[in-house]
N, C-alpha and C positions, 0 to 999 in steps of 0.2 A: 715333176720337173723341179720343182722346188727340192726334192732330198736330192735328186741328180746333183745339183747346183753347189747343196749345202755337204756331201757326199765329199765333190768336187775342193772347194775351199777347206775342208778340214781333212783330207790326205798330203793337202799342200802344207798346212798350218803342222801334222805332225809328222811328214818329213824334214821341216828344218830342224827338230828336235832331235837327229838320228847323229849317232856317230858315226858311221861311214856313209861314204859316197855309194858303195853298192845299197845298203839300204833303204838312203835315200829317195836315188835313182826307182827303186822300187816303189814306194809313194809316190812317187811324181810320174808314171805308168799307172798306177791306178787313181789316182787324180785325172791323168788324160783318160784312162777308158770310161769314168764320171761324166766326164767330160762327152765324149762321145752317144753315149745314153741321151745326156741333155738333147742332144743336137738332132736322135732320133726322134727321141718324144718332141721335139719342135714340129719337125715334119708332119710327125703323126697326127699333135694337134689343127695342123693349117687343114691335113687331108679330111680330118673331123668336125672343120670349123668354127673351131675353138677359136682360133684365132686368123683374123681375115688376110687371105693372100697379098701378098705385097706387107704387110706390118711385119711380117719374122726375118724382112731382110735385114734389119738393124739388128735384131739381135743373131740371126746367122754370122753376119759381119764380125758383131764382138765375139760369138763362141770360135770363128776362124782366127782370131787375134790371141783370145788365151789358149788355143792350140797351138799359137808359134812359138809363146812365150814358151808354154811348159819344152814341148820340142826341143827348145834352145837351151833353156835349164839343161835337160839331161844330156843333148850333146854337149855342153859348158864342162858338166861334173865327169865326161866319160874320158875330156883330153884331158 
């Protein structure tokens, strides 16, 4: 979860680095598929008891909010 996470924030951090918007764009799709990983291995863990039922709704909540960010970034860069 943690490289997910860490994955996650540094396709972000070297997408702004990018001279175009299509390359961009492409960091910020694989930032969100990071993204997505996380959100599985969340599940995974509750289903394994890693972490107790009812506790990954806060962080479900934030992984759906930096999904709308990112989302919003790349429809932002594609108008």
């Amino acid at each position: 979860m943690r490289r997910s996470a860490v994955s996650m924030l540094s396709n972000i951090a070297e997408a702004w680095r990018r001279d175009s918007n299509k390359s961009f764009i492409q960091f910020l799709k694989i930032a969100r598929a990071s993204l997505l990983e996380l959100e599985t291995q969340l599940l995974i863990a509750v289903l394994l008891n890693y972490i107790e039922a009812g506790k990954e709704e806060v962080m479900a909540e934030r992984l759906k909010e930096e999904s709308k960010m990112i989302n919003g970034f790349i429809k932002k860069l594609k108008d």
